[in-house]
N, C-alpha and C positions, 0 to 999 in steps of 0.2 A: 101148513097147519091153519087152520080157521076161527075165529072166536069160540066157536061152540067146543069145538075139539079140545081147546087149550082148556078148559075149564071143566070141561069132565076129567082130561088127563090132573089138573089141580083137584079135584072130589073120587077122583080114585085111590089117589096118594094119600087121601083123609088130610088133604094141607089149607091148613085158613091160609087168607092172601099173605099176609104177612110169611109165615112160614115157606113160602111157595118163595114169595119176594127172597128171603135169606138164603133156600137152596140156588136159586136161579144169580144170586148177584145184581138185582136190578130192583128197583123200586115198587113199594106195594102201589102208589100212579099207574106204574107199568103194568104193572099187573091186571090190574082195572081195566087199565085202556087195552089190552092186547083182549079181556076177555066181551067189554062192550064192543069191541068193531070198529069204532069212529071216533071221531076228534068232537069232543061239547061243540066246542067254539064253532066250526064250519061243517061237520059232518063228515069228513075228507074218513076213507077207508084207512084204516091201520093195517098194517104188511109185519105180520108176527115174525121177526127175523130168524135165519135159519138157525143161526149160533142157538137162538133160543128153543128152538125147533129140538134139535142135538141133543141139547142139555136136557130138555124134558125124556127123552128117552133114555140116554143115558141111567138118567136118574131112575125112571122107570124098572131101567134092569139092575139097578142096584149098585152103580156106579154112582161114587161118591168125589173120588178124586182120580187124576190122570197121570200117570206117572211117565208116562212114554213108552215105546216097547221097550221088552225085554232085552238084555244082551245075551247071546250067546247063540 
C-alpha cells in the first residue's frame, strides 16, 4: 500500500486522521507519517506495514472485529 493509497482509502471512509488513528490502533503520528511517505528528520521512505495494509481492508468491508472462525 503506498502513501497515496492509504489516504484516499482514509477519505473514502470519510475518517479525519484521528478517527482513522482509533479504527486502525495506532497513532494519529502514524497516521501522518504512513500518509506523507517519509521520515521529517532524514527523508528515509516509510514501509506502511502489512498488519496495517489488512486492517484498512478489513475495515473497508466492514469488519470491525475478529472473532476467529466459526466452529462447526
Amino acid at each position: 500500500m503506498t502513501p497515496d493509497q492509504f489516504k484516499a482509502w482514509r477519505k473514502h471512509m470519510k475518517l479525519s486522521q484521528p478517527a482513522a488513528a482509533g479504527l486502525l490502533g495506532i497513532s494519529v503520528p502514524s497516521i501522518q507519517l504512513y500518509e506523507r511517505g517519509s521520515r521529517h528528520e532524514d527523508g528515509r521512505a516509510v514501509v506502511i506495514p502489512k498488519a496495517i495494509e489488512l486492517a484498512c481492508a478489513a475495515l473497508a468491508l466492514g469488519i470491525r472485529d475478529y472473532e476467529g472462525p466459526q466452529a462447526g
